[in-house]
C-alpha positions in Angstrom: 8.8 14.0 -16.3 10.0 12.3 -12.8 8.2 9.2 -11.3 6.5 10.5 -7.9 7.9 7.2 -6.5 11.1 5.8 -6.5 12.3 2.7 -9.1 15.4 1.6 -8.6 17.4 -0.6 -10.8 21.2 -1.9 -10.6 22.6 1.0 -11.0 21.5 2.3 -7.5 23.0 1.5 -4.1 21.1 -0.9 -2.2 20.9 1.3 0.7 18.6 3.5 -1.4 15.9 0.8 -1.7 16.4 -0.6 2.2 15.9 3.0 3.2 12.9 3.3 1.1 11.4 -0.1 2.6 12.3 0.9 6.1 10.6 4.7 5.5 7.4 2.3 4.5 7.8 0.8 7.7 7.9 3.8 9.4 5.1 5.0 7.6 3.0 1.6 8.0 3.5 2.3 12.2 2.4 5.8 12.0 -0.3 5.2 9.8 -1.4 2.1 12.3 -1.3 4.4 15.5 -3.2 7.3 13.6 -6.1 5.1 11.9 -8.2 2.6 13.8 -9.5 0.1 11.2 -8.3 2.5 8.5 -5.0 1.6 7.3 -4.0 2.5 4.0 -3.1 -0.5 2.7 -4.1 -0.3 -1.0 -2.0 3.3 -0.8 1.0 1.0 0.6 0.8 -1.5 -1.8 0.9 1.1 -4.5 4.1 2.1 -3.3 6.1 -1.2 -2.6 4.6 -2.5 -6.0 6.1 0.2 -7.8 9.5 -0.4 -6.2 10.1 -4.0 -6.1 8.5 -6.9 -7.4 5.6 -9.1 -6.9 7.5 -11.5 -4.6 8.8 -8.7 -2.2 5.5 -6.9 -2.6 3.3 -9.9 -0.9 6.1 -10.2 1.6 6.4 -6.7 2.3 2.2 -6.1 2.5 2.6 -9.5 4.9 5.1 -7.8 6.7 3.3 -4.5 7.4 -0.4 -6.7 8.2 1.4 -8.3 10.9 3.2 -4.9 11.9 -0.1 -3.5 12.4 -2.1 -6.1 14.0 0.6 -5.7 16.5 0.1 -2.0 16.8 -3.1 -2.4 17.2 -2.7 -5.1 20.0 0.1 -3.2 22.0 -1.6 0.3 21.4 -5.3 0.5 19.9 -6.9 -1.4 22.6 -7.5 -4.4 19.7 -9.3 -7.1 22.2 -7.3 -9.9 22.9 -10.1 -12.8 21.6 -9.9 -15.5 18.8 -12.0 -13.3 16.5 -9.6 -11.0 16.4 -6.9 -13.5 15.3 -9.5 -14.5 12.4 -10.0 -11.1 11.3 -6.0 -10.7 11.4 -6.0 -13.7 8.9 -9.0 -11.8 6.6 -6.9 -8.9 6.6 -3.6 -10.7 5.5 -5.5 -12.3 2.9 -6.8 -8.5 2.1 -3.4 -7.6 1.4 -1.8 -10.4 -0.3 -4.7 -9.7 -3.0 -4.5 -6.2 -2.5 -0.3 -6.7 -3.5 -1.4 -9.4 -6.3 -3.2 -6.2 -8.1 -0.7 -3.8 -7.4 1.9 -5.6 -8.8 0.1 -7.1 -11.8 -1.4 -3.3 -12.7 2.0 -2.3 -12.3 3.4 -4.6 -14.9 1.0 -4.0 -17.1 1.2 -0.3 -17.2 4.8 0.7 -16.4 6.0 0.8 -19.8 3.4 2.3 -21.5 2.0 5.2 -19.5 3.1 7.8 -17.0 4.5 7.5 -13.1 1.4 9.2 -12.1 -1.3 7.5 -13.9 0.2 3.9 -13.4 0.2 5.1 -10.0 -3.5 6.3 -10.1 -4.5 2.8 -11.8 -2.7 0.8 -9.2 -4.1 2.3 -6.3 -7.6 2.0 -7.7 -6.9 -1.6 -8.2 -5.2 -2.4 -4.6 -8.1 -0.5 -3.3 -11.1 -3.0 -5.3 -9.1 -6.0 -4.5 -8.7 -5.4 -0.9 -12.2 -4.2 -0.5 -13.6 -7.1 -2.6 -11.8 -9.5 -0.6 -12.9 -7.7 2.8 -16.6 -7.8 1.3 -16.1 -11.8 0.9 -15.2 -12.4 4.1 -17.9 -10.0 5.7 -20.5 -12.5 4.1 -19.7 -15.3 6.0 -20.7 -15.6 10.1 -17.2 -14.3 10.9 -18.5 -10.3 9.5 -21.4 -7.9 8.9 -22.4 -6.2 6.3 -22.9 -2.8 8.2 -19.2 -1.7 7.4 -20.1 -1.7 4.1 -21.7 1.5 4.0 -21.0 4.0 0.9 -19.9 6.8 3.2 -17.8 4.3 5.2 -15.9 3.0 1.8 -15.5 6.8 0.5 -14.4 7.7 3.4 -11.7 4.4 3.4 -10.5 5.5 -0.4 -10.0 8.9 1.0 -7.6 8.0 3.5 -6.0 5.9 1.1 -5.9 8.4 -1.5 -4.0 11.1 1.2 -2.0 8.3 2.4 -0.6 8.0 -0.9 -0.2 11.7 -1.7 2.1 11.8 1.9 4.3 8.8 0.8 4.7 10.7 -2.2 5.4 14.0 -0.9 7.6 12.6 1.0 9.7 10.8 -1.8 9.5 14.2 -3.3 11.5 15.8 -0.1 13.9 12.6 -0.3 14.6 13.6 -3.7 15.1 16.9 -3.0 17.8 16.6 -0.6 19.6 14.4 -2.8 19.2 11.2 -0.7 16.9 9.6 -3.9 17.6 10.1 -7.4 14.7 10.5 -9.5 14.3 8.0 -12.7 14.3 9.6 -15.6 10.8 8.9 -17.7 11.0 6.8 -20.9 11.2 8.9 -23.5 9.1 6.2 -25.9 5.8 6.8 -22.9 3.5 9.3 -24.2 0.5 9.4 -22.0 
């Protein structure tokens, strides 16, 4: 079975993974113009945590936070005010724990079940761990609690859950036309 996500190791040509990282990034500005304080960020943690490590990951989730405050200052109508710089700061620490997870389920898990459900548990887990850390910050005189509606979160994981079946799609196209090679699966993984 092929990994729905790419994993390179020495063997490939750097260019491979830089494309990769620079499709994310064309994925985190598209998904920043089309969702208003939606973004996917668990879905593109799951990604960049099963291609590169736990150092990249946090720089890379860092990376794309920034990327999309900036979007959303230059294009969403964000308001230019202090609060909004200290809910930029809530939301890098939202994906700094939201790439901890990512990368930590990924470690755990890689070697011992499949692409998919690896995938599937990391998700879940960037998903929690952004949301819990969202939740925190919403208790203090900074948030609200209102956003915390069930329908609201559902409809958050959904969005994250799509998000993450375009990226992979879109790997699947890549590897397709040849310009990714698709790691072969362990044989000694069984579920």
């Amino acid at each position: 079975m092929q990994s729905f996500i790419p994993s390179f190791d020495a063997s490939q040509q750097a260019w491979r993974r830089d494309a990769w990282l620079a499709f994310l990034v064309v994925a985190t500005v598209g998904m920043s113009l089309l969702f208003t304080c939606a973004m996917p960020f668990a879905a593109l943690a799951t990604a960049v945590a099963m291609t590169s490590n736990r150092k990249q990951t946090i720089g890379f989730m860092l990376a794309a936070c920034v990327l999309n405050q900036l979007v959303g200052l230059a294009f969403r109508g964000y308001p230019h005010e202090i609060s909004t710089l200290l809910w930029a700061g809530v939301f890098a620490a939202c994906t700094v724990a939201s790439a901890v997870a990512a990368s930590a389920v990924v470690e755990a898990t890689r070697a011992r079940f499949s692409p998919f459900m690896v995938m599937a548990a990391t998700l879940a887990a960037a998903f929690v761990a952004f949301q819990f850390v969202l939740l925190l910050a919403n208790l203090t005189p900074l948030g609200t609690l209102a956003s915390f509606a069930l329908a609201t979160k559902a409809k958050i994981a959904l969005i994250n859950i799509a998000a993450m079946g375009a990226i992979c799609l879109a790997n699947r196209i890549v590897v397709a036309i040849g310009f990714l090679s698709a790691p072969q699966r362990p044989a000694a993984v069984m579920a």
